[in-house]
Structures are given as C-alpha cells and as structure tokens.
C-alpha positions as semicolon CSV with decimal commas, in nm:
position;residue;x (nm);y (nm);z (nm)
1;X;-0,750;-0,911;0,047
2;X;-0,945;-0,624;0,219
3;X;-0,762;-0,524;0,499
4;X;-0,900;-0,355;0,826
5;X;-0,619;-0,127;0,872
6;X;-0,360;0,039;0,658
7;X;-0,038;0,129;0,685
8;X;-0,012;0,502;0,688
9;X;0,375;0,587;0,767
10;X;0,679;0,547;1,015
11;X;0,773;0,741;1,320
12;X;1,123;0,845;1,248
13;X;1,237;1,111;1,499
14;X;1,031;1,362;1,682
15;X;1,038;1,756;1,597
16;X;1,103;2,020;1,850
17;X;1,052;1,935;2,269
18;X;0,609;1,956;2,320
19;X;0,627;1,577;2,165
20;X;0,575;1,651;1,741
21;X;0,653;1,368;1,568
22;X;0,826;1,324;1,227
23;X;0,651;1,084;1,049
24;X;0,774;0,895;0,686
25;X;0,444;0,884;0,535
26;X;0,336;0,602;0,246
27;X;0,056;0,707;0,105
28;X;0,010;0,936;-0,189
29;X;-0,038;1,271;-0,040
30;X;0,037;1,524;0,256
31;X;-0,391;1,544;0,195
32;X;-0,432;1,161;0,245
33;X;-0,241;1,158;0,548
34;X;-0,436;1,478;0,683
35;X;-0,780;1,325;0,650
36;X;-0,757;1,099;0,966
37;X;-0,908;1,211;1,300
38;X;-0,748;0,918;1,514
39;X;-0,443;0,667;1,441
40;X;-0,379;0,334;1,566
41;X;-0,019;0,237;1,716
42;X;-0,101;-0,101;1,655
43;X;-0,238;-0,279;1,289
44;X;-0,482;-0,483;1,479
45;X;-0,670;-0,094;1,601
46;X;-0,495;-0,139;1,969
47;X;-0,353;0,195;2,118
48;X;-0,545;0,456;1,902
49;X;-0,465;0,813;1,942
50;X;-0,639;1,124;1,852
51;X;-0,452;1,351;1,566
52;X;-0,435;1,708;1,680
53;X;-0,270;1,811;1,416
54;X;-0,114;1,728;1,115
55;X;0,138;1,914;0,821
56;X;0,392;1,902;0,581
57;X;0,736;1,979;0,646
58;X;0,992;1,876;0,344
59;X;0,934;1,498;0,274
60;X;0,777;1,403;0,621
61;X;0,456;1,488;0,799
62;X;0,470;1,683;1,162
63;X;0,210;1,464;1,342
64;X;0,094;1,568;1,708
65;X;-0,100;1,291;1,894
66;X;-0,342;1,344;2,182
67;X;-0,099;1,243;2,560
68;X;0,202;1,312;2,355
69;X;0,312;1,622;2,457
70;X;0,647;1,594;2,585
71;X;1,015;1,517;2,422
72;X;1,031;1,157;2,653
73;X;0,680;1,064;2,529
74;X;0,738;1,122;2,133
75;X;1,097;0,944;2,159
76;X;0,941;0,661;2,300
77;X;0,747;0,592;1,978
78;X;0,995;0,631;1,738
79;X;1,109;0,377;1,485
80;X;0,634;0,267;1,555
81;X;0,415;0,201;1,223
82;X;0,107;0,428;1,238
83;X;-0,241;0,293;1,097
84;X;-0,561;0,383;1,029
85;X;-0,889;0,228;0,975
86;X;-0,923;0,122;0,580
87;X;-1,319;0,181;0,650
88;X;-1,243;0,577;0,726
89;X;-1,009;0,622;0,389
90;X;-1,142;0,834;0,094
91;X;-1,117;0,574;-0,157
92;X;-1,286;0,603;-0,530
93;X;-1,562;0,353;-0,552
94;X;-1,372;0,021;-0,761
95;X;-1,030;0,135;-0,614
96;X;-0,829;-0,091;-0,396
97;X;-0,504;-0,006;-0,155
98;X;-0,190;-0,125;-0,289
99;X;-0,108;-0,367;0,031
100;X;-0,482;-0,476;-0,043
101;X;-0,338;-0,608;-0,394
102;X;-0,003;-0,811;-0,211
103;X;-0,054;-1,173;-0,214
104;X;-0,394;-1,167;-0,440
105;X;-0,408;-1,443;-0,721
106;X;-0,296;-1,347;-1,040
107;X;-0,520;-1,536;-1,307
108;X;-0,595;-1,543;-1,727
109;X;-0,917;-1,319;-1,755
110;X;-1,048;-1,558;-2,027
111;X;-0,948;-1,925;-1,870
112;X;-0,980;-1,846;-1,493
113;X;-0,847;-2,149;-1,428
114;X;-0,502;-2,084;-1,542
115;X;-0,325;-1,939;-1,247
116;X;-0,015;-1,696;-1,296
117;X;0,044;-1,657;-0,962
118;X;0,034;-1,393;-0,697
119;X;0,158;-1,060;-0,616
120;X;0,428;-1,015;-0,366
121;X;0,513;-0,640;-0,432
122;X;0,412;-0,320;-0,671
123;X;0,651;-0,112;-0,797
124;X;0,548;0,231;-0,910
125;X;0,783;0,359;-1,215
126;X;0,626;0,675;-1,265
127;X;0,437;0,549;-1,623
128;X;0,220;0,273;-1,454
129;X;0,268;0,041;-1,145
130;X;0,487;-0,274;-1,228
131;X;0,342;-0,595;-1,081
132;X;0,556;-0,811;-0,903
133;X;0,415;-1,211;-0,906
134;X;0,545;-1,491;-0,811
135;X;0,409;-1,848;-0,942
136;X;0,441;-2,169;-0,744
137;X;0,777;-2,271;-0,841
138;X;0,919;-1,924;-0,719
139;X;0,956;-1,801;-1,090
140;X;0,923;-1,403;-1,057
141;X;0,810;-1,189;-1,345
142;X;0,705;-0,866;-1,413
143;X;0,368;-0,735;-1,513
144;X;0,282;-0,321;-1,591
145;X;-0,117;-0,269;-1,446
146;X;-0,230;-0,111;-1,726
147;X;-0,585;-0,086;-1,874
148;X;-0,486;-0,320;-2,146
149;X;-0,354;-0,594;-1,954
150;X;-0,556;-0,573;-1,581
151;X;-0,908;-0,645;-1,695
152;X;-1,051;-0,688;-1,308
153;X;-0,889;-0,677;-0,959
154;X;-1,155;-0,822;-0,692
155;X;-0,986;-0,707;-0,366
156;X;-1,240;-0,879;-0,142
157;X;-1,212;-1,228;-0,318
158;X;-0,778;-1,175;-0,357
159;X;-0,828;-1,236;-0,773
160;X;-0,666;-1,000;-1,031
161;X;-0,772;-1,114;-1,401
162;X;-0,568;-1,026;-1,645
163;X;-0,490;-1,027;-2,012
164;X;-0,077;-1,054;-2,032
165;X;0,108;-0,905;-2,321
166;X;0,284;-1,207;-2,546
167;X;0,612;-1,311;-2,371
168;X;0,561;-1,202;-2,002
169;X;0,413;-1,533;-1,885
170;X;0,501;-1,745;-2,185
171;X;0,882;-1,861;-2,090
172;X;1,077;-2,020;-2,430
173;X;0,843;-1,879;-2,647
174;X;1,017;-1,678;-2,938
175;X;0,901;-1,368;-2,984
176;X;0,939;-1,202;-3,337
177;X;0,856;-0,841;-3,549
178;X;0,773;-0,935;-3,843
C-alpha cells in the first residue's frame, strides 16, 4: 500500500547541550536521510520541523531541528519516530519502500486467483531480501525477492505476483534430485 509518510529513524539520545539529536536511522543511507528539508514528529504529517542540518557520526545521524536548540528541548523528543513525506523521497521510477510492501497480497503470477498470502515483514540477508508471508491459517514461510521468483509488485493496488520456486508454498510435496 502507498503510504503518505515513511518512517525515517528513531530519536535515541541527543548530542552535545544546543539540542543535536542522535537519530537511529532506517533507511539505506547517511545520503537518503540527508535529502529531507523538513521532518514530521508525527506519521500522519502533524508537528513538522525544519532540518538545519544533518550528518553522520558512527552508526547514527546528528540531526538539528528548527526550535530545538537547547539540551531540555532535544531530551524531550527522545525515544519519537521521525517521518517524512513518501511524495518528497528520491525513489527509482517502479521502486516501492519496504513498509510499502508489509501487508500486500502475495499471489501466483500465472493463476491470480491463487492467493499465497501476505507479507508481514522483509528480511534483508545481504544476497537478496527474504519475504516474510503469512497465509490465512497463520502458516509462515519464507520467500527470497529475486528476479526469478517476484515477477510484479503493484504497491498502489497491495499485489505482489510471483512465480515460487518448487517446495516453498507446496507443503507435503516431496522434493527430489534426480
């Protein structure tokens, strides 16, 4: 499902006493995270605040916030989500956001009408991302989003199509090397 606003990190402490905050960040790259002018405290867009600057110290981002310039003021927004608009993201045209892809339908890209289920998380091994999906009974398998097996994600319509290797989907069936 498209969303309107994104997740982009965690305030986990503040930095120093002018009101820096130390931010976990959950997107991709110290870049990513750079690229946005304002941030919202809220996910619904409430409480923006303008960035005034942004950098990379060790595995979190410094992140200074327009009428936070104080010790009292950055403390009180620790342990806050920070979002941005989805809208203002560089995003490759046919790309989707990972929380985009939670809870879409998982379905057979030649028989649409047989439903796998849906995705309630995405792992990321390092090779490929691992699909987590649920069907309706609760059963939970796993499913790598490779170009062989994902033929089409349609974010705006929650439907992933997909081509699943032999065995992933198919519970009791014996699988053999001949």
């Amino acid at each position: 499902m498209r969303l309107k606003y994104l997740e982009l990190g965690k305030i986990v402490s503040t930095h120093g006493v002018r009101g820096e905050l130390r931010v976990q960040y959950w997107c991709d790259s110290p870049e990513f995270f750079k690229s946005f002018e304002t941030v919202y405290l809220k996910k619904d867009g409430q409480e923006p605040k303008k960035v005034l600057g942004a950098r990379q110290h060790g595995n979190v981002m410094l992140l200074t916030l327009e009428g936070v310039d104080d010790l009292d003021k950055a403390n009180a927004l620790r342990g806050r989500v920070i979002y941005v608009e989805r809208d203002k993201a560089p995003l490759a045209p046919g790309s989707y956001f990972i929380a985009e892809l939670i809870g879409c339908e998982v379905r057979d890209a030649d028989d649409e009408t047989k439903l796998y289920g849906r995705v309630t998380d995405v792992l990321n091994t390092g090779a490929s991302d691992i699909w987590q999906i649920k069907d309706d009974d609760g059963k939970e398998y796993l499913l790598p989003s490779v170009p062989s097996v994902v033929d089409k994600v349609d974010i705006d319509n929650c439907i992933a199509l997909v081509r699943p290797m032999k065995g992933i989907f198919d519970e009791g069936e014996e699988i053999r090397e001949d």
